[in-house]
N, C-alpha and C positions, 0 to 999 in steps of 0.2 A: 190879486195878491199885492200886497202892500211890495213896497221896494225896499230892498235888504240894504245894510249900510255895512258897505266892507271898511272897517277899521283897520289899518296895520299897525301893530304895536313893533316898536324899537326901541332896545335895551337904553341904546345912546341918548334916548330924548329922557331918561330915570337919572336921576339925581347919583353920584357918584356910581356909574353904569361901567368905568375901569375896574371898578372893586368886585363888580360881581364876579362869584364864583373861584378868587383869588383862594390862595393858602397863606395864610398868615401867622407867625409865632407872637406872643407877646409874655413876655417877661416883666413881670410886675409883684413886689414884695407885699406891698399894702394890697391884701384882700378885697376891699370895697373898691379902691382904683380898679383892680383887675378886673372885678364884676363888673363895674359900669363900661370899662374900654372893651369887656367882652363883646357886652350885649350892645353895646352902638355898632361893633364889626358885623354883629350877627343880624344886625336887622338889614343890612345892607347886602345879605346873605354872601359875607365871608365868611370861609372855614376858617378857624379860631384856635387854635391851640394852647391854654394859656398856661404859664409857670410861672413859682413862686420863686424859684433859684434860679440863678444862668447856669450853674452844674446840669441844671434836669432839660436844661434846652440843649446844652451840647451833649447829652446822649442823644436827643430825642433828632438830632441834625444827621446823625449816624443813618439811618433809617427812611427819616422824612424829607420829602423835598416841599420849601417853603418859598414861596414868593418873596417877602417882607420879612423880618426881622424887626419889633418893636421891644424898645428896653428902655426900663429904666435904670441907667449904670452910676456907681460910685466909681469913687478915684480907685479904689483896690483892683475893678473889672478892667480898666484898661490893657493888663497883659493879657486876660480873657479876650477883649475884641479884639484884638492883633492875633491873635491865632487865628479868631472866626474869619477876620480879612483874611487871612492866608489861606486857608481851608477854601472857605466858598467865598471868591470873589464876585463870584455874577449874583449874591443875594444881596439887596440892598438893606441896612440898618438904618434904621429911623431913632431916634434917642427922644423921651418924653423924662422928664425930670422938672421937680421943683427950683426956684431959682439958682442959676450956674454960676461959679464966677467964669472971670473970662479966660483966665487959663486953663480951666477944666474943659472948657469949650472948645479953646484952639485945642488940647489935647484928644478930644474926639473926634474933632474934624480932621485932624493929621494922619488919624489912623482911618479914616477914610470912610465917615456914618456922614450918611446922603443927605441926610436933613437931620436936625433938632428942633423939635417943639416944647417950648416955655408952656409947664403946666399952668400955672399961676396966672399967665396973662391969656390964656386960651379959654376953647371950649372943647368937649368933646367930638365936637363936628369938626372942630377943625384938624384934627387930627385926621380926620376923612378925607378932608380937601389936601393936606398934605397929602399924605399916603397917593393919592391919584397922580398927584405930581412927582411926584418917585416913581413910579410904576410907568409912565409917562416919558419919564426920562430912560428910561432902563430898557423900553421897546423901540 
């Protein structure tokens, strides 16, 4: 009989291997953005929840426990995230948006979103490499 080759497989040696299995919201108004930052979460088999409103995410907060938090916020949302920090401070927000100015930016970072990623100068992976380092930080 030939000799067996025992392989061991490890999640951690899998390319973003923090994400798996994660719960994640993502809040995104453009349709097509949302489908693609879906399906790049879902290949990496996170559970995905996505919304078109940040109203349909703070019902859906009521109910659900999420890992992450991903939005894309205008200046109107910011009394929206200052409730969400208050409500649930152990979830971390991530903010993706087209270009910010920079006081829109210190305005998010004050109310206390873990990271922002610059759509425009990114990829969609890198949003994945963020995310692992939120989650990272957060354990």
């Amino acid at each position: 009989m030939n000799y067996l080759i025992k392989k061991t497989y490890s999640l951690s040696n899998q390319p973003f291997a923090k994400l798996y299995g994660t719960s994640m919201a993502l809040v995104e108004p453009d349709a097509e953005s949302r489908a693609l930052y879906s399906q790049k979460l879902k290949e990496v088999n996170v559970n995905v929840e996505a919304y078109s409103l940040l109203e349909d995410l703070l019902a859906a907060m009521q109910e659900n426990q999420f890992h992450v938090v991903i939005l894309s916020p205008k200046n109107k949302d910011l009394p929206i995230l200052e409730r969400m920090r208050e409500q649930w401070p152990h979830i971390p927000l991530v903010t993706i948006s087209k270009m910010m100015s920079e006081e829109d930016l210190d305005g998010i970072m004050k109310i206390g979103v873990a990271m922002h990623v610059n759509r425009d100068l990114t990829r969609p992976r890198d949003l994945l490499v963020a995310l692992e380092q939120v989650l990272s930080l957060n354990n």
